[in-house]
C-alpha positions in Angstrom: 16.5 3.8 -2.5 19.1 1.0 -3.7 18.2 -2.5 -3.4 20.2 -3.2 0.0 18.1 -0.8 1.3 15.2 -2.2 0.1 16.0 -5.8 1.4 16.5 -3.9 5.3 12.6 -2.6 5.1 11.0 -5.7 3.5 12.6 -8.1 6.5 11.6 -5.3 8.9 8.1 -5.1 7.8 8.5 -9.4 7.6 9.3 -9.2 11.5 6.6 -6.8 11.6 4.0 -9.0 10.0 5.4 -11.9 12.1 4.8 -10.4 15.1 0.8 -9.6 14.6 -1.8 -12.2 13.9 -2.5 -13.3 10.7 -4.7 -11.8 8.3 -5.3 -11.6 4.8 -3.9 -8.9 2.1 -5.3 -8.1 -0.9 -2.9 -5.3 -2.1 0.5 -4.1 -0.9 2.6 -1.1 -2.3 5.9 0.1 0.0 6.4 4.3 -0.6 10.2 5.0 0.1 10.9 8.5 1.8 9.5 11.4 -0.3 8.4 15.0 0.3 5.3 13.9 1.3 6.6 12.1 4.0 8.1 9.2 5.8 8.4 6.0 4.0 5.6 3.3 4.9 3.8 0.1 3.8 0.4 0.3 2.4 -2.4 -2.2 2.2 -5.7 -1.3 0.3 -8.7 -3.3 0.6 -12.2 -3.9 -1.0 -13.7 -6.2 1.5 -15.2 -4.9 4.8 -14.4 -7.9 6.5 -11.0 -8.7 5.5 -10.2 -5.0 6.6 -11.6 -5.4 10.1 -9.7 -8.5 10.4 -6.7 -6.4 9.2 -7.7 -3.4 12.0 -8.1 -5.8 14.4 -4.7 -7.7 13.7 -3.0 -3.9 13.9 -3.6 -3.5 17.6 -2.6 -0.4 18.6 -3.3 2.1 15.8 -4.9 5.6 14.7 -8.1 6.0 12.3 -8.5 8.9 9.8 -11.4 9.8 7.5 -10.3 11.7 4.3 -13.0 13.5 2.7 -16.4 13.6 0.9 -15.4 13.0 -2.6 -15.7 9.7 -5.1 -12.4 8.8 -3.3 -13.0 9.2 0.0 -11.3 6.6 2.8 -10.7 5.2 6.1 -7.3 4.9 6.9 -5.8 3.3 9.6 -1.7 3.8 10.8 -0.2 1.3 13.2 1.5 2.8 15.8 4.2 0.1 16.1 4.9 0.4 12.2 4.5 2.9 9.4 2.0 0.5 8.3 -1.3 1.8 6.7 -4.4 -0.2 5.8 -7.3 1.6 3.7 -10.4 1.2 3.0 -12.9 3.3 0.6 -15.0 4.9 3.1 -18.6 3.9 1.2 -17.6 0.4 2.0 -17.9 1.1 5.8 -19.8 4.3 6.0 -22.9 5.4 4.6 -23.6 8.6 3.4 -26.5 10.6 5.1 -28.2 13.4 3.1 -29.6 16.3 5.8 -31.6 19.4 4.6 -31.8 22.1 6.7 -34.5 25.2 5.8 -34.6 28.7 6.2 -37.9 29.2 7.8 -40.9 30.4 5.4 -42.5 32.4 7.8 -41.9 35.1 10.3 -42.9 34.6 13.8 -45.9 37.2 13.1 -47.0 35.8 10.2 -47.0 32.2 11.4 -49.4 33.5 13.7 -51.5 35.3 11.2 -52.2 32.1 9.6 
């Protein structure tokens, strides 16, 4: 992407910005078009409630979990922008451990005992 082109997305994603309440940022990186997909804005946080500020100030938008691991997130796309906020998921989630057992017994020994 040349520099011209650059300028173009920065003042759309200025209108953008303009046109939503304010809220703070803690971390922006812009991704130009690559395989992986269309170009977008990103916005990474650390702090729960500068996120939900940021969530709220989206409006209209879509949520997405991404896995279990170390590096698992919340993400959430504006509909109105390709703007995506993220958040590491054990900032807003908490991670419940379930066991689940085989039984021990047979029905007929169960009764036996």
């Amino acid at each position: 992407m040349k520099t011209r082109e650059l300028a173009v997305e920065l003042r759309k994603f200025a209108d953008y910005l303009d046109s939503r309440p304010e809220f703070k940022n803690e971390a922006l990186l812009f991704f130009p078009k690559t395989t992986y997909g269309k170009q977008y804005m990103h916005m990474s946080y650390d702090d729960k409630p500068q996120f939900v500020e940021a969530v709220k100030a989206l409006g209209n938008s879509t949520k997405k979990y991404t896995g279990d691991s170390d590096y698992a997130e919340l993400k959430v796309r504006a509909k109105d922008y390709p703007l995506e906020i993220t958040i590491s998921r054990d900032k807003v989630c908490r991670k419940v451990v379930k066991f689940e057992c085989d039984p021990l017994f047979s029905e007929e020994e169960f009764e036996a005992l």
